[in-house]
Biopython code that builds the backbone (N, CA, C, O; Angstrom):
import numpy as np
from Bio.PDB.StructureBuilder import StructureBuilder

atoms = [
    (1, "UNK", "N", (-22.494, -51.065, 267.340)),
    (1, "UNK", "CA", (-22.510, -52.343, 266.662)),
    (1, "UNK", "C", (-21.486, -52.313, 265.532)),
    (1, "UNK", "O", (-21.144, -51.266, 264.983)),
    (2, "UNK", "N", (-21.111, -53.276, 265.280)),
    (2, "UNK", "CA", (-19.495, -53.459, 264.479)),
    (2, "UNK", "C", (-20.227, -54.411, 263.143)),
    (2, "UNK", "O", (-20.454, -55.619, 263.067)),
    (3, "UNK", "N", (-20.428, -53.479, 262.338)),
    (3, "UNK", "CA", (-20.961, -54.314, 260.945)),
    (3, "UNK", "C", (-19.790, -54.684, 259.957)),
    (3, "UNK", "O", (-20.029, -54.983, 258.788)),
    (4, "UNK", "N", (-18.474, -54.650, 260.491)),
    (4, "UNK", "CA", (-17.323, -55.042, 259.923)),
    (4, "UNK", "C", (-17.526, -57.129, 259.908)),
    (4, "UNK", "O", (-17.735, -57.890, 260.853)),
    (5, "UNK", "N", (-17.343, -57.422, 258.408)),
    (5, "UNK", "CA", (-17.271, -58.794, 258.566)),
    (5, "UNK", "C", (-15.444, -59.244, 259.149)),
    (5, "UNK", "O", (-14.391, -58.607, 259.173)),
    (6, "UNK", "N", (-15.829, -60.603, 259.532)),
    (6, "UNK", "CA", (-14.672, -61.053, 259.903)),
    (6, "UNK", "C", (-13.843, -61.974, 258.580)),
    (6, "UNK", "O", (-14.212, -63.010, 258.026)),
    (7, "UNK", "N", (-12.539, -61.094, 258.339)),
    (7, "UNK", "CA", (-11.918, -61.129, 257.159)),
    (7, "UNK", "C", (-10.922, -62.750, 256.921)),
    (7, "UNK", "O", (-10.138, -63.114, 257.796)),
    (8, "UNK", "N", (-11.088, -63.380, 255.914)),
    (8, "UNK", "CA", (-9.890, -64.566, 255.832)),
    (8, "UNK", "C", (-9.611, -64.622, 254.568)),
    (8, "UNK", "O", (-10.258, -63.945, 253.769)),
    (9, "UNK", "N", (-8.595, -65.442, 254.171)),
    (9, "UNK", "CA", (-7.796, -64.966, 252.667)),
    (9, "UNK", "C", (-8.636, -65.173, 251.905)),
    (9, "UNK", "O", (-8.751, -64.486, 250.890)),
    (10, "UNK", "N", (-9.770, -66.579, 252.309)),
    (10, "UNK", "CA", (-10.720, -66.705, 250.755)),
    (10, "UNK", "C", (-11.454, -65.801, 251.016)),
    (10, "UNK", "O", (-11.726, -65.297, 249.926)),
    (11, "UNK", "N", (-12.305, -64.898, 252.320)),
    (11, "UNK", "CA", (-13.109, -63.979, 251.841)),
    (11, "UNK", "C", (-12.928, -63.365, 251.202)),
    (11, "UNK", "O", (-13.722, -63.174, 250.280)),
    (12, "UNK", "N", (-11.255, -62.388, 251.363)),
    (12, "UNK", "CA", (-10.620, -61.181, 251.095)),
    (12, "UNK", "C", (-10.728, -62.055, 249.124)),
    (12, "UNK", "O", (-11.479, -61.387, 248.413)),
    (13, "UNK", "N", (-10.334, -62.844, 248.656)),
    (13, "UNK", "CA", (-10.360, -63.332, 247.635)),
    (13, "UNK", "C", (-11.966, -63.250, 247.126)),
    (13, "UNK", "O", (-12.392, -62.709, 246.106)),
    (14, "UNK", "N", (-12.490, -63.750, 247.858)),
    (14, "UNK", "CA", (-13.836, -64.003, 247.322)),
    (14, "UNK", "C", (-14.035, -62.754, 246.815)),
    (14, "UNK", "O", (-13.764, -62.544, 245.633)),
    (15, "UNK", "N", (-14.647, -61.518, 247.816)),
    (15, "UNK", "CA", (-14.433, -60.053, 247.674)),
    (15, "UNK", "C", (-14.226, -59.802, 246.462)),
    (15, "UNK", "O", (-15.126, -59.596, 245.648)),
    (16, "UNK", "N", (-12.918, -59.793, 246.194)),
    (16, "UNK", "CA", (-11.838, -59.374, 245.305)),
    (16, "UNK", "C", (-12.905, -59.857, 243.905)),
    (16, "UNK", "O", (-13.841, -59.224, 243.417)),
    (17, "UNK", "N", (-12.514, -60.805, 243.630)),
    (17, "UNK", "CA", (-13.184, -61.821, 242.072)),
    (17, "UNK", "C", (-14.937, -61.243, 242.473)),
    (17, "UNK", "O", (-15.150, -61.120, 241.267)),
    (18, "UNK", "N", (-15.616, -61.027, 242.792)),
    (18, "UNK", "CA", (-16.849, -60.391, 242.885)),
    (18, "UNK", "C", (-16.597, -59.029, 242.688)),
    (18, "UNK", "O", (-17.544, -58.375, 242.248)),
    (19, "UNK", "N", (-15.281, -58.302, 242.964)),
    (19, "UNK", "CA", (-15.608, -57.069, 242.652)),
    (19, "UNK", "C", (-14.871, -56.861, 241.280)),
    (19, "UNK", "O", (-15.064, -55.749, 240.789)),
    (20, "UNK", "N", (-14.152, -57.617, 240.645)),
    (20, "UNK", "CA", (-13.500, -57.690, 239.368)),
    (20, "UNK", "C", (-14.742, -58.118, 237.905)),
    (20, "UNK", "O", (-14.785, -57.627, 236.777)),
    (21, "UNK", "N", (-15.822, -59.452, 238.685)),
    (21, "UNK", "CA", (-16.433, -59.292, 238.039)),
    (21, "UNK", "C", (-17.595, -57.932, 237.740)),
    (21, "UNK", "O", (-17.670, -57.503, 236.589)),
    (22, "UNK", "N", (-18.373, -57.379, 238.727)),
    (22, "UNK", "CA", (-18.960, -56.552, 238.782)),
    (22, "UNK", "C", (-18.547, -55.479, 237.561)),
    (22, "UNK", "O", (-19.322, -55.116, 236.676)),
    (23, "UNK", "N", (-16.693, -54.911, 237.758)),
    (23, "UNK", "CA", (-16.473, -53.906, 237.167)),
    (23, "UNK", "C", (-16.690, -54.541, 235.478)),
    (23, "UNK", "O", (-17.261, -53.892, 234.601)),
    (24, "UNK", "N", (-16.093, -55.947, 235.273)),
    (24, "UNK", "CA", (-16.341, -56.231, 234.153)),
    (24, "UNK", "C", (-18.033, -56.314, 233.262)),
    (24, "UNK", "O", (-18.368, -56.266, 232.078)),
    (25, "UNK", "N", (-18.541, -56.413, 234.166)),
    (25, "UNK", "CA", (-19.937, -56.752, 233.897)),
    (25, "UNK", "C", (-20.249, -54.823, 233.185)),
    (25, "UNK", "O", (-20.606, -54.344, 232.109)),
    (26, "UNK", "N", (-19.696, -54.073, 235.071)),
    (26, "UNK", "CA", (-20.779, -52.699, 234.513)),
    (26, "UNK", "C", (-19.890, -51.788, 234.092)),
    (26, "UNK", "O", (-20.283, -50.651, 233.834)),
    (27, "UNK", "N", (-18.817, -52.070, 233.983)),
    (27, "UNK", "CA", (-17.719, -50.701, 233.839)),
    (27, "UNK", "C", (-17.496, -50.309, 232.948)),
    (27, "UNK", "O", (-16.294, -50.530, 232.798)),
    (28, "UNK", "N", (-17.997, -49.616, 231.814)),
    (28, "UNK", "CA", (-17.625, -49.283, 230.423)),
    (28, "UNK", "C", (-15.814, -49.556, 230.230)),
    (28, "UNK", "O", (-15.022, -50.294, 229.644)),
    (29, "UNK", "N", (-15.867, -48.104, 231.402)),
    (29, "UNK", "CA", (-13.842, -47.818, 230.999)),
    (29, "UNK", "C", (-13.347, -49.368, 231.320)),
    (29, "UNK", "O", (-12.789, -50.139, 230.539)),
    (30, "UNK", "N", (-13.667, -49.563, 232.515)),
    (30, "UNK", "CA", (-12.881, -50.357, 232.945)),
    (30, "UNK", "C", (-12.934, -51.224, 231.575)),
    (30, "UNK", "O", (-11.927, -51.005, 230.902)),
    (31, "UNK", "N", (-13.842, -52.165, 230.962)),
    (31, "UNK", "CA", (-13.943, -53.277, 229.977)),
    (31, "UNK", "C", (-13.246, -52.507, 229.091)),
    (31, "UNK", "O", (-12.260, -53.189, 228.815)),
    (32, "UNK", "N", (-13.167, -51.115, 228.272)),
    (32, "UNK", "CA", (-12.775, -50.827, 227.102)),
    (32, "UNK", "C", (-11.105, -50.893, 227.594)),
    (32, "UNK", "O", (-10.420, -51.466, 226.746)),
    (33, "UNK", "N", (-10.367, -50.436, 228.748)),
    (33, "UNK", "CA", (-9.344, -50.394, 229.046)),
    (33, "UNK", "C", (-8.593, -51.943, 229.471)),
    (33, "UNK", "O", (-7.370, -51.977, 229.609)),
    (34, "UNK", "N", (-9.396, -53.144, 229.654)),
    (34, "UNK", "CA", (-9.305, -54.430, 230.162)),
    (34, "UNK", "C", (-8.629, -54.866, 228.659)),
    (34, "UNK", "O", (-7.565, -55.419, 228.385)),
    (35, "UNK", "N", (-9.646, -54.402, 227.890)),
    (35, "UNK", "CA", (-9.725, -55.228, 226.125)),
    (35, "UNK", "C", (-8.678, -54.182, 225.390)),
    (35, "UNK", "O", (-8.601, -54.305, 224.167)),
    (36, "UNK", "N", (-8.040, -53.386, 225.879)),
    (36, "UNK", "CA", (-6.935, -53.027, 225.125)),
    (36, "UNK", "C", (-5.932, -53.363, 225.691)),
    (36, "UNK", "O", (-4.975, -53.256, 224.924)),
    (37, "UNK", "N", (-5.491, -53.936, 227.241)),
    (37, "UNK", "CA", (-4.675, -54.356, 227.489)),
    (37, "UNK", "C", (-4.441, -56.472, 227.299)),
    (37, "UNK", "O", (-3.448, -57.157, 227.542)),
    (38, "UNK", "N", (-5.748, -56.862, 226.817)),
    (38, "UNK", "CA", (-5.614, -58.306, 225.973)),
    (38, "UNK", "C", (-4.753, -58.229, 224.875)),
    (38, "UNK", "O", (-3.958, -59.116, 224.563)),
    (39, "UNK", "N", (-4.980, -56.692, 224.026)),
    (39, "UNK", "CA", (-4.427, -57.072, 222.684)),
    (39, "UNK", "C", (-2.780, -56.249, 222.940)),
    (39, "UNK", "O", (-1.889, -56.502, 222.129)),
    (40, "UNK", "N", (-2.542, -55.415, 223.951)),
    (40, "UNK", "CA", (-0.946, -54.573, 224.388)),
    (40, "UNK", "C", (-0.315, -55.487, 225.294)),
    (40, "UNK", "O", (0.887, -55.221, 225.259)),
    (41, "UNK", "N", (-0.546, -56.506, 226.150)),
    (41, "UNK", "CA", (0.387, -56.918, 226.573)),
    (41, "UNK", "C", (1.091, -58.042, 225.976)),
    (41, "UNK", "O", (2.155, -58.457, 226.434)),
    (42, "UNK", "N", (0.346, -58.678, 224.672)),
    (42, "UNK", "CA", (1.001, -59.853, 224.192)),
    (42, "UNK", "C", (2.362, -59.434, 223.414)),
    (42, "UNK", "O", (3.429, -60.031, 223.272)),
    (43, "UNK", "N", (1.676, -57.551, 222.745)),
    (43, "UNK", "CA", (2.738, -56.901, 221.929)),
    (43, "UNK", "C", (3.978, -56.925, 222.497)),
    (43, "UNK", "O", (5.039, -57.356, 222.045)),
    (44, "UNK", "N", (3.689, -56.351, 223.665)),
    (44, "UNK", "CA", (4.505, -55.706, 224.680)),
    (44, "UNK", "C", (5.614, -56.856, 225.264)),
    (44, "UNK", "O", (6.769, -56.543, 225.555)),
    (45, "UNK", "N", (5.117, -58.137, 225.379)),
    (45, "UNK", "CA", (5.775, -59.362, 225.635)),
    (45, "UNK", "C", (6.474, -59.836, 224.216)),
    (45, "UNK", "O", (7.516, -60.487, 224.285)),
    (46, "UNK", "N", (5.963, -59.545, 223.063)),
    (46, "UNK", "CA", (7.097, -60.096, 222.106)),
    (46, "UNK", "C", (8.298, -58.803, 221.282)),
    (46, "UNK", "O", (9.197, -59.037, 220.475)),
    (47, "UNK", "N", (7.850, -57.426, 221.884)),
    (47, "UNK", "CA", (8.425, -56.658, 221.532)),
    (47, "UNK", "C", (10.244, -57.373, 222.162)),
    (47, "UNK", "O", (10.688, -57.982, 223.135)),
    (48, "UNK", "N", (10.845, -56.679, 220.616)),
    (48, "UNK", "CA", (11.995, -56.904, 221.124)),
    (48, "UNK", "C", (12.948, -55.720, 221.957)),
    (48, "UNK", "O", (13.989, -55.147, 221.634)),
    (49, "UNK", "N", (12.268, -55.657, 222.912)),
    (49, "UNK", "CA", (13.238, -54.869, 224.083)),
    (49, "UNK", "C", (13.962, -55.460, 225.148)),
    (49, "UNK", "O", (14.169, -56.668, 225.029)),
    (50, "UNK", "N", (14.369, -54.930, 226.096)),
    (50, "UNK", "CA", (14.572, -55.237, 227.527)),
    (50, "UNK", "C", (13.664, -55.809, 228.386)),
    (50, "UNK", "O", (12.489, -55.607, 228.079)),
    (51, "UNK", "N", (13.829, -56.347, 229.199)),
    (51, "UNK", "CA", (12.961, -56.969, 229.924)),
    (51, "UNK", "C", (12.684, -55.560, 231.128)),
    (51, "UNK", "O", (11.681, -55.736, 231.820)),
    (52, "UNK", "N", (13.211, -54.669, 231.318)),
    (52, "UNK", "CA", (13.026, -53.461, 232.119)),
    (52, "UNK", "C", (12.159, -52.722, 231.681)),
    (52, "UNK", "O", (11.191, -52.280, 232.300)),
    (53, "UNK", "N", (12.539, -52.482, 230.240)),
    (53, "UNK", "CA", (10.966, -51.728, 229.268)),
    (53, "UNK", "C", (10.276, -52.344, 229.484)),
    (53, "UNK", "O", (9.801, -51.852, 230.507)),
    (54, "UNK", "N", (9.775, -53.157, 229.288)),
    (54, "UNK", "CA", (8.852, -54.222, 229.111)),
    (54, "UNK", "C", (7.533, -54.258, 230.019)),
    (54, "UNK", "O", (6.331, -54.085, 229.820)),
    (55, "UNK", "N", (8.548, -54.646, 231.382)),
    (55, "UNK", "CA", (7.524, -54.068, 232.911)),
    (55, "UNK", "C", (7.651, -53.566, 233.163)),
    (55, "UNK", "O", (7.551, -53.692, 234.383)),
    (56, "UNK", "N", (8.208, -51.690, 232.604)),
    (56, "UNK", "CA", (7.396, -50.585, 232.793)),
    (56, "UNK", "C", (6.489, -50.316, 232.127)),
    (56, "UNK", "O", (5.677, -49.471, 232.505)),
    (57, "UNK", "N", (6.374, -50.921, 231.015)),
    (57, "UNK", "CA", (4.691, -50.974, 230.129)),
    (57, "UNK", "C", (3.568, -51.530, 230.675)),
    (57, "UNK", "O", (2.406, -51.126, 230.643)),
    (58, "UNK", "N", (4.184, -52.790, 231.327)),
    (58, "UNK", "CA", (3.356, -53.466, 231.503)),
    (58, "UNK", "C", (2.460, -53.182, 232.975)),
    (58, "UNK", "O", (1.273, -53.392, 233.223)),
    (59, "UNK", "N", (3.618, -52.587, 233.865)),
    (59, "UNK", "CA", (3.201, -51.827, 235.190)),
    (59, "UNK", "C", (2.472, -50.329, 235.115)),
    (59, "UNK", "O", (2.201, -49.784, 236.185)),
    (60, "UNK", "N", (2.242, -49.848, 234.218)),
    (60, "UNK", "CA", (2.207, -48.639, 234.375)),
    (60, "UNK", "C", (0.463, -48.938, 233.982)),
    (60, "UNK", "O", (-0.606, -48.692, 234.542)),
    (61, "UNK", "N", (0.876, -49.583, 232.740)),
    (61, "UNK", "CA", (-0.823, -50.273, 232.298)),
    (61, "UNK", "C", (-1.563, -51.543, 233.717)),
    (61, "UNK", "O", (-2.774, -51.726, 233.838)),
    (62, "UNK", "N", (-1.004, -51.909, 234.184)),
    (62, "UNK", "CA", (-2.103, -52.185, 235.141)),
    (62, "UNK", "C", (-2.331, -51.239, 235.972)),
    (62, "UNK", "O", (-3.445, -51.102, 236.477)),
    (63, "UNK", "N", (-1.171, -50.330, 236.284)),
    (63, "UNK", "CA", (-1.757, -48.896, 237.395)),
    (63, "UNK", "C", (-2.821, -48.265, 236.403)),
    (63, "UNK", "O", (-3.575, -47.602, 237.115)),
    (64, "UNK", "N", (-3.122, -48.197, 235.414)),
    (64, "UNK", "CA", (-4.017, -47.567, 235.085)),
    (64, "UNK", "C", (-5.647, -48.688, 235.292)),
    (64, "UNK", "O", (-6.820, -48.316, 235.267)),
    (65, "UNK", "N", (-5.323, -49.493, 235.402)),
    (65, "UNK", "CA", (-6.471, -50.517, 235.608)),
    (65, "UNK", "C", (-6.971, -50.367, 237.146)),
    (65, "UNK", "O", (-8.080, -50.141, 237.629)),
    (66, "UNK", "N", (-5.713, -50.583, 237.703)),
    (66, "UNK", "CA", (-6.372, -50.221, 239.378)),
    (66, "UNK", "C", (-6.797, -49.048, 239.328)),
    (66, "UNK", "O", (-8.008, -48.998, 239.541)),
    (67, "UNK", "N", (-6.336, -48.105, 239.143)),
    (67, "UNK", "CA", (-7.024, -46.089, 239.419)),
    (67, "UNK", "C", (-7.852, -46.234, 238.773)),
    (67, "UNK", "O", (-8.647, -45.602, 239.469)),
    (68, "UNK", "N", (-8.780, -46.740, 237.462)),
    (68, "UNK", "CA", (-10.075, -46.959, 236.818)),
    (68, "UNK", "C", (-10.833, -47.881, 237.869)),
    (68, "UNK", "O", (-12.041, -47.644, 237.856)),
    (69, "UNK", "N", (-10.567, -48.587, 238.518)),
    (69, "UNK", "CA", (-11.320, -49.380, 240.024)),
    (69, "UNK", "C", (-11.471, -48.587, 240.852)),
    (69, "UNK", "O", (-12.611, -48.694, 241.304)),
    (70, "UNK", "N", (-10.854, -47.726, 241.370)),
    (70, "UNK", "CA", (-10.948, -46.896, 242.359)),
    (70, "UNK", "C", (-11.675, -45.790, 242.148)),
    (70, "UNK", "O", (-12.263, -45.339, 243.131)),
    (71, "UNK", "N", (-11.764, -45.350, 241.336)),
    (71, "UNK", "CA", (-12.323, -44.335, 240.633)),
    (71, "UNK", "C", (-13.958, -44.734, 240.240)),
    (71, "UNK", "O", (-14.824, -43.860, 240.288)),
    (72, "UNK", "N", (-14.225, -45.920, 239.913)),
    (72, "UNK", "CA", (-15.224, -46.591, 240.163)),
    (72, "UNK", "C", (-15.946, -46.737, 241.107)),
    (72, "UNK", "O", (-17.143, -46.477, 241.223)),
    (73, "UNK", "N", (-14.860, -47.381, 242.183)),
    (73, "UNK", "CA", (-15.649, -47.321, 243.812)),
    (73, "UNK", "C", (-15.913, -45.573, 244.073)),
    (73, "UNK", "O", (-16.923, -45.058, 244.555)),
    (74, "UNK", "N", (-15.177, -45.165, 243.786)),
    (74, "UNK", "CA", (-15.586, -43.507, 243.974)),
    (74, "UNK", "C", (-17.051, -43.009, 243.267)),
    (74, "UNK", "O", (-17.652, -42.036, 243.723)),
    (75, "UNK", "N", (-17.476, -43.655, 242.295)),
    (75, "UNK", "CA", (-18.259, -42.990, 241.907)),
    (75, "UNK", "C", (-20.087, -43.593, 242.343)),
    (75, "UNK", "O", (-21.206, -43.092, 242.453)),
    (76, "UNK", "N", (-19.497, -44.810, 242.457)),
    (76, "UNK", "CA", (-20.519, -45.671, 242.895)),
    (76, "UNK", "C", (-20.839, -45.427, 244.561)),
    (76, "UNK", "O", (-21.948, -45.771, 244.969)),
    (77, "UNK", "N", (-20.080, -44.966, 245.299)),
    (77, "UNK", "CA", (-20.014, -44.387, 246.508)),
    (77, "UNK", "C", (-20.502, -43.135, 246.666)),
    (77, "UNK", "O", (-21.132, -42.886, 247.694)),
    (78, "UNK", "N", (-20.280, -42.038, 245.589)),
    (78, "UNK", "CA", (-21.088, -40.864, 245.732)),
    (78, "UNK", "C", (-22.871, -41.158, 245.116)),
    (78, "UNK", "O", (-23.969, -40.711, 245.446)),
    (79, "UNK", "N", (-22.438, -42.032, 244.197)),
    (79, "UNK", "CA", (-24.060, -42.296, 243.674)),
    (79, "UNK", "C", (-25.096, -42.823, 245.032)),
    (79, "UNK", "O", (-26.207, -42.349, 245.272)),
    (80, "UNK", "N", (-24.523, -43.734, 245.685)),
    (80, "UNK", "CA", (-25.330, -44.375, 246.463)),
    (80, "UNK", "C", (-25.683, -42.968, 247.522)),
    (80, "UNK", "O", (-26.874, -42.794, 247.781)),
    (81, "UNK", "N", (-24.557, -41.883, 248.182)),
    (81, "UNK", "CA", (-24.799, -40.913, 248.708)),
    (81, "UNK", "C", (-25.728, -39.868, 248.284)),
    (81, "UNK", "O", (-26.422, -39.351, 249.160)),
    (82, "UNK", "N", (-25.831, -39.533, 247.246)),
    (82, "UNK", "CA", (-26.675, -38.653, 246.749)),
    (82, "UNK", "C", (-27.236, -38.925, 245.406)),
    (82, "UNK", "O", (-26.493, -39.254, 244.482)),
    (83, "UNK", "N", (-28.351, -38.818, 245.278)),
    (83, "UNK", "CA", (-28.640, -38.577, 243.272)),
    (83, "UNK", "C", (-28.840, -37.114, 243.000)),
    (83, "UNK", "O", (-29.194, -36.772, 241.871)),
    (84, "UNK", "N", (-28.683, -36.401, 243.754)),
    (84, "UNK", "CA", (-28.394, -34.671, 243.268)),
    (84, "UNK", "C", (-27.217, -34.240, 243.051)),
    (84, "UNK", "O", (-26.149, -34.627, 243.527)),
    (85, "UNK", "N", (-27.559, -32.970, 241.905)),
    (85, "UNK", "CA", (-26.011, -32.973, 241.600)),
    (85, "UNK", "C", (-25.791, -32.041, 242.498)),
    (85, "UNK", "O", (-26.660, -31.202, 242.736)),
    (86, "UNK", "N", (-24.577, -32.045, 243.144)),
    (86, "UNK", "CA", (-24.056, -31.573, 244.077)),
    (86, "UNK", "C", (-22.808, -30.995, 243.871)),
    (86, "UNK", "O", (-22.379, -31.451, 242.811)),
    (87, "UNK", "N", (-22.027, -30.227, 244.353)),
    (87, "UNK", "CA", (-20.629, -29.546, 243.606)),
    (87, "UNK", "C", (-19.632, -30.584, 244.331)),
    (87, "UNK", "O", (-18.552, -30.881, 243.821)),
    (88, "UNK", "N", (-20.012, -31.040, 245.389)),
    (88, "UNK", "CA", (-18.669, -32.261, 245.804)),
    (88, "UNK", "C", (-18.753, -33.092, 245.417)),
    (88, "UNK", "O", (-17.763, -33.776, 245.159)),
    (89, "UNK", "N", (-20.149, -33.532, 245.138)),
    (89, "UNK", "CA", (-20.463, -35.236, 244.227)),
    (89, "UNK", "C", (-19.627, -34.739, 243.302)),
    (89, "UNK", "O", (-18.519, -35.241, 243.486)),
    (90, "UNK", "N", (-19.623, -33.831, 242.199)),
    (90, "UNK", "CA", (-19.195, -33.495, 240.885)),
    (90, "UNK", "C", (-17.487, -33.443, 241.026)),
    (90, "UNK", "O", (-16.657, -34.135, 240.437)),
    (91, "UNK", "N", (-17.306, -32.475, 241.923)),
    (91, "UNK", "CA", (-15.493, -32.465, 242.491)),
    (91, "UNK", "C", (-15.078, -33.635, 242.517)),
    (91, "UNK", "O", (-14.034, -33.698, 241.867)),
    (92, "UNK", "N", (-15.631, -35.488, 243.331)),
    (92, "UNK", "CA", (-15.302, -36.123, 243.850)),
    (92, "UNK", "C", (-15.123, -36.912, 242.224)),
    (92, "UNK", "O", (-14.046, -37.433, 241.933)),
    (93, "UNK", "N", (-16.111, -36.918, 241.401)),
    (93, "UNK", "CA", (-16.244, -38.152, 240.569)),
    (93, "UNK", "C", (-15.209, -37.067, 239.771)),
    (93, "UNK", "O", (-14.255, -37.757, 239.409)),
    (94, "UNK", "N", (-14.995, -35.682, 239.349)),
    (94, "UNK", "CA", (-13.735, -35.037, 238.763)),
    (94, "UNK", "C", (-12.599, -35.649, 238.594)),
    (94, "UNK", "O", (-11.854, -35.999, 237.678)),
    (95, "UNK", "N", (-12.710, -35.698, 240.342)),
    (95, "UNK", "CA", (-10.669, -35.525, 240.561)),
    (95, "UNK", "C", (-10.676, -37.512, 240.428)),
    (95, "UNK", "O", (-9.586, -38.080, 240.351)),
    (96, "UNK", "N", (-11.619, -38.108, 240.422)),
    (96, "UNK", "CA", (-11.285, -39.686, 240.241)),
    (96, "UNK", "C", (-11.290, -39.834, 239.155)),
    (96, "UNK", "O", (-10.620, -40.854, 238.993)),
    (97, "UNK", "N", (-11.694, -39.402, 237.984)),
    (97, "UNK", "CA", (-11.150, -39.045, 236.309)),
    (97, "UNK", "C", (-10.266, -38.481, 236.330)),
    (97, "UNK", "O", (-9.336, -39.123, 235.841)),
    (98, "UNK", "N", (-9.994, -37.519, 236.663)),
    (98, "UNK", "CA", (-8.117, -36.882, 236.904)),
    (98, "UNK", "C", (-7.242, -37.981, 236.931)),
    (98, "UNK", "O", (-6.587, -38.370, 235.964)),
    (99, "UNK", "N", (-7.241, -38.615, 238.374)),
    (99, "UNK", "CA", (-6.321, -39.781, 238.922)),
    (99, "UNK", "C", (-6.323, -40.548, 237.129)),
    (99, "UNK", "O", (-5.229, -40.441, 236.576)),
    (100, "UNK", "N", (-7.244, -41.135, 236.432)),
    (100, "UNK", "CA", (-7.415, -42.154, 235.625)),
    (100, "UNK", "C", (-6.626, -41.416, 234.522)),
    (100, "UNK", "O", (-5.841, -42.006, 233.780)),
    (101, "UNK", "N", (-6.886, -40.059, 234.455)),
    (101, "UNK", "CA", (-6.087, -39.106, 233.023)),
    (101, "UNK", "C", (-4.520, -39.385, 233.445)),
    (101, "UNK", "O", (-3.745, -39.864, 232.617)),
    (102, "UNK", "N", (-4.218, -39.149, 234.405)),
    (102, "UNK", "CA", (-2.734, -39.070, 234.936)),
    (102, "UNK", "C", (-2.095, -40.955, 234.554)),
    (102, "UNK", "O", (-1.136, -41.196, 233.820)),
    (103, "UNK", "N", (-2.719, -41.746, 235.092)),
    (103, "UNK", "CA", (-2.516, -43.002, 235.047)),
    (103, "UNK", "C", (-2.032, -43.223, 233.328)),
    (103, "UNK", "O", (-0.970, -43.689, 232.915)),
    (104, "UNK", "N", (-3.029, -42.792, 232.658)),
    (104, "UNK", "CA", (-3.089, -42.735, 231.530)),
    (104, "UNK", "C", (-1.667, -42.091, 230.791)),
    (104, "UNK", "O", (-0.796, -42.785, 230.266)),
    (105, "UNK", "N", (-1.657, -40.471, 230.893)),
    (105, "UNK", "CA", (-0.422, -39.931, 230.894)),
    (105, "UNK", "C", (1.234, -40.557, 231.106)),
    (105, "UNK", "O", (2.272, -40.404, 230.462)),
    (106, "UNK", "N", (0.966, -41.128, 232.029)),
    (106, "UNK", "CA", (1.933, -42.207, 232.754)),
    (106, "UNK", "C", (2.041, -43.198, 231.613)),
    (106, "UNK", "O", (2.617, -44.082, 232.248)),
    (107, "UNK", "N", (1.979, -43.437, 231.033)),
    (107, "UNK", "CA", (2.077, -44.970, 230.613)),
    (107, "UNK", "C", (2.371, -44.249, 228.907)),
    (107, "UNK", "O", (3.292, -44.425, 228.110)),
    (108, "UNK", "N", (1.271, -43.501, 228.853)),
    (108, "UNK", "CA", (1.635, -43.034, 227.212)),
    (108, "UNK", "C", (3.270, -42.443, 227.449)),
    (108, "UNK", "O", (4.204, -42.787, 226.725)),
    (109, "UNK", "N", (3.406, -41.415, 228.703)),
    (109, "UNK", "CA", (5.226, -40.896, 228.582)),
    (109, "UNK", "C", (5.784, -41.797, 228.540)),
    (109, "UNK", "O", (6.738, -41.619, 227.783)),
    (110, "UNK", "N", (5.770, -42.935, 229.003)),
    (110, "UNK", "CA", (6.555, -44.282, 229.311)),
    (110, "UNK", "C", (6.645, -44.817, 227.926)),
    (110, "UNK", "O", (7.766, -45.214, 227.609)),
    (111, "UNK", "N", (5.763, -44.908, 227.088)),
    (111, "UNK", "CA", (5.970, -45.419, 225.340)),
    (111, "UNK", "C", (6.902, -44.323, 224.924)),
    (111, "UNK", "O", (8.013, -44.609, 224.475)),
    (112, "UNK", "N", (6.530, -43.164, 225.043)),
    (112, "UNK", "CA", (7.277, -42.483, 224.253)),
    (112, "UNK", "C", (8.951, -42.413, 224.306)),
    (112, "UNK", "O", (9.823, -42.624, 223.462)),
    (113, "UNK", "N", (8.968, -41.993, 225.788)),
    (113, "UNK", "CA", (10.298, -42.311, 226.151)),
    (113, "UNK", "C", (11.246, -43.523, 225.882)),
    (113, "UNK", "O", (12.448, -43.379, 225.660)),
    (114, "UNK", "N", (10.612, -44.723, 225.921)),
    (114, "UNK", "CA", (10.602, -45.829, 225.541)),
    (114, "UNK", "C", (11.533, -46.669, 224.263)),
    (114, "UNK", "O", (12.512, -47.398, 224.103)),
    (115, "UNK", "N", (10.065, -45.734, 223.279)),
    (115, "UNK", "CA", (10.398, -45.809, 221.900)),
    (115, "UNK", "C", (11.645, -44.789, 221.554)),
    (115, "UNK", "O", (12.660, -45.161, 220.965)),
    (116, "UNK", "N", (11.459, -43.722, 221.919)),
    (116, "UNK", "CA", (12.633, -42.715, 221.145)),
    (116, "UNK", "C", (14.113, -43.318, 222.132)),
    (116, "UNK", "O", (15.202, -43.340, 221.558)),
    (117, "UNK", "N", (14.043, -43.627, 223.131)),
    (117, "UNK", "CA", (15.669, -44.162, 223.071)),
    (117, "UNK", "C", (16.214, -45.123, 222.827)),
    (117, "UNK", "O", (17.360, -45.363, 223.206)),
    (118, "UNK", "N", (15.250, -46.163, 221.886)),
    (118, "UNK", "CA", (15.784, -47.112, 221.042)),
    (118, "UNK", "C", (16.220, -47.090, 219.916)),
    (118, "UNK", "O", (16.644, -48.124, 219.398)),
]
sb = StructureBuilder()
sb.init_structure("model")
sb.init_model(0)
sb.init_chain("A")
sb.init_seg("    ")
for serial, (resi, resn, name, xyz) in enumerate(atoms, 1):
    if name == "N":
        sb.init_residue(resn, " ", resi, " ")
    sb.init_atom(name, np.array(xyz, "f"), 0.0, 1.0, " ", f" {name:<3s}", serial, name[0])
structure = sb.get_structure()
């Protein structure tokens, strides 16, 4: 039996805005990382740089928004699998904080670099 629904742009949309709200509703990171990019991208838009700097700030900070989603579905996916702690549950929700540290990393080298060759 094929419990796959049958997909169309407003579902795939619908989907989408149900799962954006959800993270907003339960996601600590996600909301604390949402509400620092309200008050960095307006900066980031009147900073006087390049328009190339600019949306690499601005890209690097939403890659960190998607890998905090994913990392989410990761964890909410091992939860529903097990409530014991387990060494792969623990590995799995790890390395999906890794991905989010790196994202992170990413974007802070990108300021730095940024700033010092101006």
């Amino acid at each position: 039996m094929n419990n796959k629904p049958r997909y169309t742009i407003f579902k795939n949309s619908k989907y989408a805005i149900e799962g954006l709200i959800y993270a907003i509703k339960n996601e600590t990171s996600f909301k604390i990382e949402l509400a620092v990019a309200v008050i960095f991208f307006p900066i980031i838009y009147f900073l006087d740089y390049e328009l190339i700097y600019k949306l690499v700030l601005i890209v690097t900070f939403v890659l960190i928004l998607i890998v905090e989603l994913i990392n989410s579905s990761i964890e909410n996916v091992v939860d529903l699998a097990t409530q014991e702690i387990h060494p792969l549950a623990k590995s799995a929700k790890d390395i999906g904080a890794t991905a989010v540290l790196f994202a992170i990393l990413l974007h802070l080298s990108c300021w730095v670099i940024i700033l010092s060759s101006l």
